[in-house]
KENURO-296932 format. One record per residue (C-alpha): residue number from 1; residue in three letters; x, y, z. Coordinates in nm, 4 decimals. Each point is the difference from the previous one (the first is absolute). Example, Ala and Ser with C-alpha at 12.3 -4.5 7.8 and 13.67 -1.06 7.14 Angstrom:
<loti = 1	fimar = Ala	c1 = 1.2300	c2 = -0.4500	c3 = 0.7800>
<loti = 2	fimar = Ser	c1 = 0.1370	c2 = 0.3440	c3 = -0.0660>
***
This chain:
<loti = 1	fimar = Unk	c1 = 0.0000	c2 = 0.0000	c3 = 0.0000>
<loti = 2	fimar = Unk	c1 = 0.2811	c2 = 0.2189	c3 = 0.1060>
<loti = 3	fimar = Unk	c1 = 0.1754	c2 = -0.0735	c3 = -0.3555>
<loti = 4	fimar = Unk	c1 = -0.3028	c2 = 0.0887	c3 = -0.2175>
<loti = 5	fimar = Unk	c1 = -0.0439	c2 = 0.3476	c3 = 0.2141>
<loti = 6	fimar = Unk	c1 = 0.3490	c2 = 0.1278	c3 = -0.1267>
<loti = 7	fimar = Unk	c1 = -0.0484	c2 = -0.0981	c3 = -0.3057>
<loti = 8	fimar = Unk	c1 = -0.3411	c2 = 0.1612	c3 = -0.0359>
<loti = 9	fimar = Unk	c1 = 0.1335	c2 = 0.3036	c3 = 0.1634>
<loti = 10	fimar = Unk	c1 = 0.3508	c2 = 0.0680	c3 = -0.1321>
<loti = 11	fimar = Unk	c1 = -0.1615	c2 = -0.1166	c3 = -0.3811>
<loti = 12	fimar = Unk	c1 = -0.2844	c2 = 0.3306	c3 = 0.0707>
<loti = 13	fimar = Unk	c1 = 0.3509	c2 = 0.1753	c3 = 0.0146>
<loti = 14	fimar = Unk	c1 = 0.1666	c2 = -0.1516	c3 = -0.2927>
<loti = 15	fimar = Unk	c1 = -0.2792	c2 = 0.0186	c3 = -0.2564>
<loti = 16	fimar = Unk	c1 = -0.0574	c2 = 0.3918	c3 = 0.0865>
<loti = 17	fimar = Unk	c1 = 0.3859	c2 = 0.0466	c3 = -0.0527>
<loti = 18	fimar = Unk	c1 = -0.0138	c2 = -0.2392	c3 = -0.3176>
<loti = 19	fimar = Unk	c1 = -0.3209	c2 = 0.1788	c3 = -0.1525>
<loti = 20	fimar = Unk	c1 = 0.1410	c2 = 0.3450	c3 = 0.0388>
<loti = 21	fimar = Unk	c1 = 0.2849	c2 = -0.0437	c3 = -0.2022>
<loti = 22	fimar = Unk	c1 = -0.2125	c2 = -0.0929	c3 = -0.3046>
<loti = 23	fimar = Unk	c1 = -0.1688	c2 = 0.3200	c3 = -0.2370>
<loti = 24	fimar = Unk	c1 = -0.2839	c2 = -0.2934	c3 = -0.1569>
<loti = 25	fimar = Unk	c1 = -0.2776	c2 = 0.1160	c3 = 0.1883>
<loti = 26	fimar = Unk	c1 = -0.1810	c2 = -0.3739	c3 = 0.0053>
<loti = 27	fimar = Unk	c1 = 0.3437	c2 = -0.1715	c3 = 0.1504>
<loti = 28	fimar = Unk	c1 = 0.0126	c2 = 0.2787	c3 = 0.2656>
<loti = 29	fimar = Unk	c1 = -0.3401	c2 = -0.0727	c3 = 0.0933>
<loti = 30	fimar = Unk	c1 = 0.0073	c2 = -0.3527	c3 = -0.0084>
<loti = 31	fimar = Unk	c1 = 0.3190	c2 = 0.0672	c3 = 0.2216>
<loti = 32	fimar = Unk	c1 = -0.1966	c2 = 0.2000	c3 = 0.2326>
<loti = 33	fimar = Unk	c1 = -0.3389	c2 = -0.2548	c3 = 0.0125>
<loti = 34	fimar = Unk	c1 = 0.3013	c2 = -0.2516	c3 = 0.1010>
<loti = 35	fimar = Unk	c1 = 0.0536	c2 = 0.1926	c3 = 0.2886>
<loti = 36	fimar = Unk	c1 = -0.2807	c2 = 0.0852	c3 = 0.0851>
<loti = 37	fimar = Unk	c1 = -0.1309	c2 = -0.3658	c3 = 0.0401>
<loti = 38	fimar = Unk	c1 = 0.3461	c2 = -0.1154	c3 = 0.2065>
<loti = 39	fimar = Unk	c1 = -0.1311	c2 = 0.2788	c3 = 0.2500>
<loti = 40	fimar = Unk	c1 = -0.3407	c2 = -0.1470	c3 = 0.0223>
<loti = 41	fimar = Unk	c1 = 0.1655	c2 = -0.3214	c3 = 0.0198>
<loti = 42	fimar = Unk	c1 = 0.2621	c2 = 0.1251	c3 = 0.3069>
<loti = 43	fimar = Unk	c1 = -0.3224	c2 = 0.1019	c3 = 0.1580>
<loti = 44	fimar = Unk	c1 = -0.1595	c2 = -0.3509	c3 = 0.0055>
<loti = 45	fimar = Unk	c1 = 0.2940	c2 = -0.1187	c3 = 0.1243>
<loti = 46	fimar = Unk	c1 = 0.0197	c2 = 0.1807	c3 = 0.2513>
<loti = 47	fimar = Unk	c1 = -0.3703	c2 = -0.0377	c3 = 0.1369>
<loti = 48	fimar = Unk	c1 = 0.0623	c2 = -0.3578	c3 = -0.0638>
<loti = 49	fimar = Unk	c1 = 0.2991	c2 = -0.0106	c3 = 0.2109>
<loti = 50	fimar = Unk	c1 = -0.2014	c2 = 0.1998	c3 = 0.2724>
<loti = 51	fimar = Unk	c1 = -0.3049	c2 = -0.2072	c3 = 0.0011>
<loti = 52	fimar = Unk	c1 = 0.2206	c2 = -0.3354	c3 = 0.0147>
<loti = 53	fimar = Unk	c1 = 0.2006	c2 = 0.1814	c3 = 0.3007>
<loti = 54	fimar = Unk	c1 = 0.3166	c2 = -0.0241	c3 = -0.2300>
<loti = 55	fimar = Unk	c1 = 0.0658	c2 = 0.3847	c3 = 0.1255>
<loti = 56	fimar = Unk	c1 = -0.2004	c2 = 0.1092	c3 = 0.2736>
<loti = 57	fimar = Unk	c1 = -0.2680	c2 = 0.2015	c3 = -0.0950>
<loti = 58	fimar = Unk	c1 = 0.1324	c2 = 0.3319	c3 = 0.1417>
<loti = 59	fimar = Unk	c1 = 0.3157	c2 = 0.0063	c3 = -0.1805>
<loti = 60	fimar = Unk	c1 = -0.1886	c2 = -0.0298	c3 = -0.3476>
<loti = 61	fimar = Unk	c1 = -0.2419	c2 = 0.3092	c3 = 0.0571>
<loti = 62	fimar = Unk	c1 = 0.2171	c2 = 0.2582	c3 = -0.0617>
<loti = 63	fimar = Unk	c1 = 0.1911	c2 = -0.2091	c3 = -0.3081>
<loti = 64	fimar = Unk	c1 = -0.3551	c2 = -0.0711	c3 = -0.1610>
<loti = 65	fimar = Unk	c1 = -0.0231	c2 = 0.3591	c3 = 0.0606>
<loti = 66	fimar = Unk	c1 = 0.3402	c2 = 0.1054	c3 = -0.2090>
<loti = 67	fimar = Unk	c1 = -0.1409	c2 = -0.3008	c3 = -0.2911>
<loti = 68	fimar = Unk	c1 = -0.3583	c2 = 0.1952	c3 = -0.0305>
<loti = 69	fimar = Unk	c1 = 0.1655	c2 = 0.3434	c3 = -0.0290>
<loti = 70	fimar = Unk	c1 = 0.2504	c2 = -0.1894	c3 = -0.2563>
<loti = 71	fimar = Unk	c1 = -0.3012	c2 = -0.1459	c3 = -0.2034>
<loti = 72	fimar = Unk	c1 = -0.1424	c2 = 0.3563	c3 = -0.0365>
<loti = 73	fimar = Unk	c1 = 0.3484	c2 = 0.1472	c3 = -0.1313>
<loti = 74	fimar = Unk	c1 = 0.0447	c2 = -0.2941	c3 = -0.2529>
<loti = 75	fimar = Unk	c1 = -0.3576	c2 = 0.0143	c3 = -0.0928>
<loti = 76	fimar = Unk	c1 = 0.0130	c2 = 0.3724	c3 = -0.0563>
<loti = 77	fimar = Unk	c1 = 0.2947	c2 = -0.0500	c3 = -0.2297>
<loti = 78	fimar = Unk	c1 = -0.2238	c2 = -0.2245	c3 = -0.1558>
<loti = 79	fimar = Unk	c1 = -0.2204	c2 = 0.2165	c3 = -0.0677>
<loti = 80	fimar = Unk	c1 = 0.2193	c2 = 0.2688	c3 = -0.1099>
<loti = 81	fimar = Unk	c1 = 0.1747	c2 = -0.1606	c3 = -0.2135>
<loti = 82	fimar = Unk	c1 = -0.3434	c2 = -0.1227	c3 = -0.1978>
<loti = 83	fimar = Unk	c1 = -0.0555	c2 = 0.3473	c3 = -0.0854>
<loti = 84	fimar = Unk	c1 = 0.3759	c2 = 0.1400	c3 = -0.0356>
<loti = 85	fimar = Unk	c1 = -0.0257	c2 = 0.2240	c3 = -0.3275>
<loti = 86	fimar = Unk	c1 = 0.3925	c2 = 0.0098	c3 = -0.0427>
<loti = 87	fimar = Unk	c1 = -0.0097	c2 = -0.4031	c3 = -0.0078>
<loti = 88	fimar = Unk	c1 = -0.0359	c2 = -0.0865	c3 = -0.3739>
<loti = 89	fimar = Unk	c1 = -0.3029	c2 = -0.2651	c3 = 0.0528>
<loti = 90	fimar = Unk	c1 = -0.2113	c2 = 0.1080	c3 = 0.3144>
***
């Protein structure tokens, strides 16, 4: 369980970093909706990990916290980046 939150979490990290470097507005995104779904995915883990008393339930608040305000950001990159008008196919 441990193993599969890094992942999810460093890759929501990676693909933003990966996606930016490309100017083909549809490899960005797909970059971005990457991300976004390894930060929905951290969050599961993490309530799964709470609920199974993996990490007591305390410690994970304020985390969960951090991954909902990080779902937002990616999201609104998303978002921005669907309607970009100096990105060739938005």
């Amino acid at each position: 369980m441990f193993d599969q939150l890094r992942r999810a979490a460093l890759s929501v990290r990676l693909n933003i970093a990966e996606g930016y470097s490309f100017t083909n507005t549809p490899t960005y995104r797909r970059h971005l909706s990457t991300a976004y779904g390894s930060a929905v995915e951290t969050g599961e883990v993490l309530d799964h990990a709470a609920a199974t008393g993996a990490i007591p339930a305390t410690e994970v608040a304020s985390v969960l916290e951090l991954n909902l305000r990080c779902r937002k950001l990616t999201l609104g990159l998303l978002l921005a980046a669907k309607r970009d008008p100096r990105r060739p196919d938005s």
